[in-house]
C-alpha positions as CSV (number, residue, x, y, z in Angstrom):
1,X,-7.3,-105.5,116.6
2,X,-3.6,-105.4,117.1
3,X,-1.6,-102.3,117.7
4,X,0.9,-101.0,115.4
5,X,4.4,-101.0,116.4
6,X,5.9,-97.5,116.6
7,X,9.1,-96.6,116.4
8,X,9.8,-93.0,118.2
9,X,12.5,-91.2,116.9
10,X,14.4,-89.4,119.8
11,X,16.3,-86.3,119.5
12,X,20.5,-87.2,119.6
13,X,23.2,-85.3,120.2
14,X,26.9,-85.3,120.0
15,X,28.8,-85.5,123.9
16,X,32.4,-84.7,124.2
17,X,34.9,-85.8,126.6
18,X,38.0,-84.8,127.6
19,X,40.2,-86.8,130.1
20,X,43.4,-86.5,130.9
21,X,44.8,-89.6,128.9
22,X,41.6,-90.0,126.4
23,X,39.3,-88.0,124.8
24,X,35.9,-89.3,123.8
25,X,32.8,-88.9,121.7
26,X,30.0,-90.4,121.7
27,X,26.1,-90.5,120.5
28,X,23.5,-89.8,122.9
29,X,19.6,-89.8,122.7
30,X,17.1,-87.8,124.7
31,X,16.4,-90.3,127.0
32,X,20.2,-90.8,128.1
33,X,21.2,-93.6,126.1
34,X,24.4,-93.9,124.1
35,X,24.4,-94.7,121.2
36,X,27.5,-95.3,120.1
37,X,31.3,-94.6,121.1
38,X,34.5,-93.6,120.3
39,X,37.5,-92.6,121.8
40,X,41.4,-92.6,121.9
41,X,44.7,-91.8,123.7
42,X,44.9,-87.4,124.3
43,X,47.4,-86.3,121.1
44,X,49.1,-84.2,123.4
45,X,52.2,-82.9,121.0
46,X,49.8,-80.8,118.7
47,X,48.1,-78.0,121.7
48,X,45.3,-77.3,121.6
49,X,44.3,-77.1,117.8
50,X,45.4,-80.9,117.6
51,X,42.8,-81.8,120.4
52,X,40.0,-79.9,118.4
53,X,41.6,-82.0,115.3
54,X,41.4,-85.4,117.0
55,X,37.6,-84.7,118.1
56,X,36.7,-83.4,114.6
57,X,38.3,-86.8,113.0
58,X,36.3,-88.9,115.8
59,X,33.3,-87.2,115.5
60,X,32.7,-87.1,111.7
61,X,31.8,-90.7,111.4
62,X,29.5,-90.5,114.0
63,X,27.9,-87.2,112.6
64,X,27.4,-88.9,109.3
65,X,26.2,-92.6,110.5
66,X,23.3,-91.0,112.5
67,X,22.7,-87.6,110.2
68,X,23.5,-84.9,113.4
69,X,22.4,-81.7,112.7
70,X,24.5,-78.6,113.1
71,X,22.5,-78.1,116.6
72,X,23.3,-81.0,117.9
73,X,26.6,-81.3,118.2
């Protein structure tokens, strides 16, 4: 008898990165594997509350393709 293909679901999470040109998010599973990425020149002009801005607005997308939890971001 054959066995059943099983797909495991691993835990993800939501890494940050901040450079000092780029900033970068980017989808990461329990084993170390990224997911997926994006990233983009440092907005520099805004302080601080712009870099928190430009991670919020790359981040979302990722958050919603792979339905993050609160936790794991």
């Amino acid at each position: 008898m054959a066995k059943k293909s099983q797909k495991k679901n691993y835990k993800k999470v939501l890494a940050f990165d901040l450079g000092g040109t780029k900033l970068a998010v980017a989808v990461v599973d329990e084993r170390g594997h990224v997911l997926a990425t994006r990233r983009e020149l440092v907005e520099l002009h805004g302080g601080a509350q712009s870099l928190v801005d430009q991670f919020a607005r790359l981040g979302r997308p990722l958050i919603e393709k792979y339905k993050l939890k609160k936790g794991a971001i």
